[in-house]
N, C-alpha and C positions, 0 to 999 in steps of 0.2 A: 139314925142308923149309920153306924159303920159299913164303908165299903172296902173291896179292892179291885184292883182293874188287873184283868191278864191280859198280858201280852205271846202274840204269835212268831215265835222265831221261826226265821227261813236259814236253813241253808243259803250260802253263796252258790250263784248260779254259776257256772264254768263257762264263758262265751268266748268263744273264738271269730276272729273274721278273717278271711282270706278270698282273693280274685281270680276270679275261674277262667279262662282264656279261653275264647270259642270263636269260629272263625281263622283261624293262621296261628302264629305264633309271636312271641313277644320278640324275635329275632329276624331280621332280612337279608337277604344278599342282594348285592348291588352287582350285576356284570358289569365290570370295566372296560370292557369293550364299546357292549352300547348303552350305558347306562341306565338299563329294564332293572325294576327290581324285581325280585321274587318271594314274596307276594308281593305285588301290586297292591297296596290298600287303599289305591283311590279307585280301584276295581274292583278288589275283593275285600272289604272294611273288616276290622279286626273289634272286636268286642269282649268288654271286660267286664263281666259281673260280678256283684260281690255276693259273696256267701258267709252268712252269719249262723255259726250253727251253736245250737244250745244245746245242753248237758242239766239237768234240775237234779240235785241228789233227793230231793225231796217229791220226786216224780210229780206233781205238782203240772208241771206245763210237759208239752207234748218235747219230747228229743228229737234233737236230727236242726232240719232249714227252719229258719225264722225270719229268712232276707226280705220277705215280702211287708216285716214287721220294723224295716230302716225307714230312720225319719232324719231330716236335715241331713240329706247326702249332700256334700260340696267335693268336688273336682279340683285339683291344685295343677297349675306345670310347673314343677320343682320337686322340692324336696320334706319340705312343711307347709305351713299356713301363708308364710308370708310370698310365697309365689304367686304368678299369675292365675285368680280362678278362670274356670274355664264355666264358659257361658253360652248360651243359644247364638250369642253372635259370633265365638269364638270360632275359626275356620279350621275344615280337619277335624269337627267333633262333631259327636250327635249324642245330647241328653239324653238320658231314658229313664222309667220308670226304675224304682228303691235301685238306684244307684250305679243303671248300667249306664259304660259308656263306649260308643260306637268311634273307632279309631278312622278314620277315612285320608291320613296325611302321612307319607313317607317319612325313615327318616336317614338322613345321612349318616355318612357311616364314621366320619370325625365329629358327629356331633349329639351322643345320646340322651335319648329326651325320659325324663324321670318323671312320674306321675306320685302327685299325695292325695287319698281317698279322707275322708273325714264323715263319719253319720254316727246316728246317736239310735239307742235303743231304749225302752222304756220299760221295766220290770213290771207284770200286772200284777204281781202276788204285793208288792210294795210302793209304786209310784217310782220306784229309783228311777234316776233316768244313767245308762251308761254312756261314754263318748269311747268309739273306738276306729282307729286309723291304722292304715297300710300304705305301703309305696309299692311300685313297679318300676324297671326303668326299661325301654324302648333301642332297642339297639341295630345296628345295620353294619355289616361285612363285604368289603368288597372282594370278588373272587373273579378267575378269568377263566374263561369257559371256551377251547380253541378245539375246532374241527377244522381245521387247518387244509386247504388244497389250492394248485394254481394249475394257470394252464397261461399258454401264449397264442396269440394271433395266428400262427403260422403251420403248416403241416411236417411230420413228423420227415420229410421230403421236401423242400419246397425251391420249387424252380421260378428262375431271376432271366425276365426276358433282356435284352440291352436292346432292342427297339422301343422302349419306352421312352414316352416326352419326359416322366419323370425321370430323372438320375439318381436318385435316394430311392432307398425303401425302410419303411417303418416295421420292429417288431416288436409288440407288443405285450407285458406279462401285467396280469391281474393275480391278484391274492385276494381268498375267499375265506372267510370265517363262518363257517357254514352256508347259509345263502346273502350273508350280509357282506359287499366289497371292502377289504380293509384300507382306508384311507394310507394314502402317498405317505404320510408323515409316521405313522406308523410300522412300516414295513422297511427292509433293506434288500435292495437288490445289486447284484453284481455276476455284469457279462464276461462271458469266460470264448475262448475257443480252442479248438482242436491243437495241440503244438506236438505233434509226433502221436507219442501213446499215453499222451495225460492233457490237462484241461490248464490253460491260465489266464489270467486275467487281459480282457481288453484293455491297449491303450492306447494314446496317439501315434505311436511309430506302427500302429498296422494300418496298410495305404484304402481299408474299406472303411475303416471307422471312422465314421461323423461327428455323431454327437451322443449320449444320454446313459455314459457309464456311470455307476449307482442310482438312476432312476426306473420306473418302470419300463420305457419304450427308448429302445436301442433304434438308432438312424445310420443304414450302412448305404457306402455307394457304389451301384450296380455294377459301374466300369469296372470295379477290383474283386469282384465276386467270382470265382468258380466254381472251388467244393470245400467250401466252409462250411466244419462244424461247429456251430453257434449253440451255447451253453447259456441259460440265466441259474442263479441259485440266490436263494430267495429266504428271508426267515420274519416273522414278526420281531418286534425290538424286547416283548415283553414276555416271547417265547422263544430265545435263541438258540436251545437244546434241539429244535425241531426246522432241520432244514428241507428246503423244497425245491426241486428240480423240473429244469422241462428244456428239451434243446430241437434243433432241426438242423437239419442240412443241407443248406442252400448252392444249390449248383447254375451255374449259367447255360441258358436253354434255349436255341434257336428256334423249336418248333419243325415247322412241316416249309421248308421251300425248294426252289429250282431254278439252274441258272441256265442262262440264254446267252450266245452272242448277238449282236443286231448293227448291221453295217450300217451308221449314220450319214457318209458321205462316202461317195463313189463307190454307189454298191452297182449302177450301168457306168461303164467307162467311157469317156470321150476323148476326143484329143486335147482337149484343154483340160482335162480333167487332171491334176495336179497332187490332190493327198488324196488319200482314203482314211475317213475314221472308224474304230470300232470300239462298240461301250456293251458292259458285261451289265445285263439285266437280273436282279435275284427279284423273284415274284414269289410271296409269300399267302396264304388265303386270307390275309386283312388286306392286298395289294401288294406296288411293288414297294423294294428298300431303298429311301433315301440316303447318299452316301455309300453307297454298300463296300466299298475297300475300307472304313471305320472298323465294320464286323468282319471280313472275311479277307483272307490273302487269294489275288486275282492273278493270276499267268494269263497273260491272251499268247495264241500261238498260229502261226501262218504253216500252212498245209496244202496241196493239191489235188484232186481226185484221182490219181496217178494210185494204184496200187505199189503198196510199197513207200509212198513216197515220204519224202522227208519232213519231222516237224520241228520249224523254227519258231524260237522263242520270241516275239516280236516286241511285247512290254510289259510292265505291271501295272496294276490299280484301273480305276474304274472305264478308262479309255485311252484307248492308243492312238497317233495320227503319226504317217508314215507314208513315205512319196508312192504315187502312182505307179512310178517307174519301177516299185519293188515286185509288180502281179504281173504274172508273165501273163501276155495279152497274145499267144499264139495258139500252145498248142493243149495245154494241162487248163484245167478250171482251181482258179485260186479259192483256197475254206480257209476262213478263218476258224477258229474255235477256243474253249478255257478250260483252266482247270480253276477250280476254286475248291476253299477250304477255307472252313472257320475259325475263327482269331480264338486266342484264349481271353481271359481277361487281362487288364493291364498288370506288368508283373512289374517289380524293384529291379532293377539294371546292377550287376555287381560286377566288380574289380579288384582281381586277387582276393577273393573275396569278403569285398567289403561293398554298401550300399556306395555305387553311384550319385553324388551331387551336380545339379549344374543351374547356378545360378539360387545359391540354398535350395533349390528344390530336389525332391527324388526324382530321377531320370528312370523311365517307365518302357515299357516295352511289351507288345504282344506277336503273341507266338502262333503259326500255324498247327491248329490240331492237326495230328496222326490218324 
């Protein structure tokens, strides 16, 4: 018996495969600032599935996903085959069932990481077996993210005792990127003060400045303080468009005191009694002022209980001595008494006006306040 054999033709199957992204995105930002990415994917893991979807002209098998129908999935880091597979030991990955893979490792932003997918699928209608492959590539952006503010140590007022043991004072500017401090090396700053009706720069020829033009914290000293207004401006190095201010105005402040005379010697007279001294007391609520002709201009003045009577100017500064034989010991009762007034701060000495030198130094002087 003759035979003949028939055969079953299929249609070609139309198979596509492509990697679904779930979880984040195939793109990061990196702030340059603090170097947080955004996403995180060693917090938030990024995962790639693959989707094999089938097409049968010959309706034959069902349309649509078939992913679950991938065999021999392999993972590349590259480009093709011949890169790194990626493996259960491999770090920053997690294997998964027909072919997913779980991202869990940043990536920089000079250094984008490429992925090659490789699985194979198996025609039921024919045994065929397909091989089909994708890539991805992994990328990261760095971007700068400024909520920009500062402020300084000091009040928008801020009064400068000169009873202080310290003779410096420190002011201080902090820049904020939001709630994060922007590191010293980052940042520029530059003190400025008052010079009539505009602002310039601090520098060694003004007699309060210390030390710490272009850093954060300005060092002035108290002696030369009055009413200075003190200016910082300020800007990020990577945001220079965007400047920031913040100033005060530092005046020198005696507080709350009160002065006294107080006869040290020959306040009963005797016949041997030979000088009389008298020392100007300033009592302050911390106690009294050590030195107090430093801070204040002292007149002592000689006077009698005599209505009317006359008042002489006897000396200055903190104690006078002067013979016996100057208090009339008959018939009037001798008063001493003062006039005081507070010093300014030390000011520049001029001549024809130009600064005073003596001995290379600037020649200094403080002035009775009005």
């Amino acid at each position: 018996m003759k035979t003949a054999s028939a055969y079953i033709l299929y249609q070609p199957l139309s198979v596509s495969l492509s990697l679904e992204v779930a979880g984040g995105s195939l793109n990061q930002n990196r702030n340059g600032l603090t170097g947080e990415y955004e996403p995180d994917r060693t917090l938030f893991p990024l995962m790639l599935r693959p989707r094999l979807m089938l097409t049968d002209p010959d309706g034959l098998l069902d349309q649509g996903d078939h992913s679950s129908d991938l065999i021999d999935t392999r993972w590349y880091i590259g480009s093709d085959e011949s890169g790194e597979r990626i493996t259960a030991q491999t770090e920053g990955f997690v294997l998964g069932s027909y072919g997913v893979l779980t991202v869990k490792r940043n990536v920089e932003p000079s250094q984008p990481l490429t992925l090659f997918f490789s699985c194979a699928f198996i025609d039921p209608r024919t045994g065929k077996t397909f091989r089909k492959t994708c890539t991805t590539t992994l990328s990261s952006v760095t971007s700068l993210q400024f909520n920009l503010s500062m402020e300084i140590d000091a009040a928008l007022k801020m009064a400068v005792s000169p009873f202080r043991n310290n003779q410096t004072r420190k002011i201080t500017a902090t820049m904020h990127n939001g709630t994060e401090v922007v590191e010293d090396g980052d940042a520029v700053y530059l003190w400025q003060v008052r010079d009539g009706t505009s602002f310039r720069s601090i520098t060694e020829d003004d007699l309060f400045y210390v030390s710490g033009q272009n850093t954060r914290t300005l060092t002035i000293d108290r002696s030369f303080i009055d009413r200075e207004t003190i200016r910082v401006t300020a800007y990020h190095k990577s945001h220079q468009e965007q400047k920031l201010y913040a100033q005060t105005r530092v005046f020198r402040w005696y507080g709350q005191w009160d002065e006294r005379e107080t006869i040290v010697r020959g306040r009963f007279i005797r016949p041997d009694t030979s000088e009389i001294e008298v020392r100007a007391v300033i009592d302050t609520p911390k106690g009294q002022v050590v030195s107090p002709a430093d801070y204040y201009d002292i007149t002592h003045i000689k006077t009698t209980n005599e209505a009317g009577a006359r008042q002489d100017v006897i000396g200055y500064g903190e104690k006078v001595v002067l013979p016996a034989a100057h208090v009339n010991r008959k018939d009037a009762i001798t008063v001493f008494g003062i006039d005081v007034k507070e010093l300014t701060a030390l000011r520049a000495c001029t001549v024809g006006g130009k600064i005073a030198m003596l001995n290379g130094k600037i020649m200094t002087i403080r002035i009775p306040k009005k």
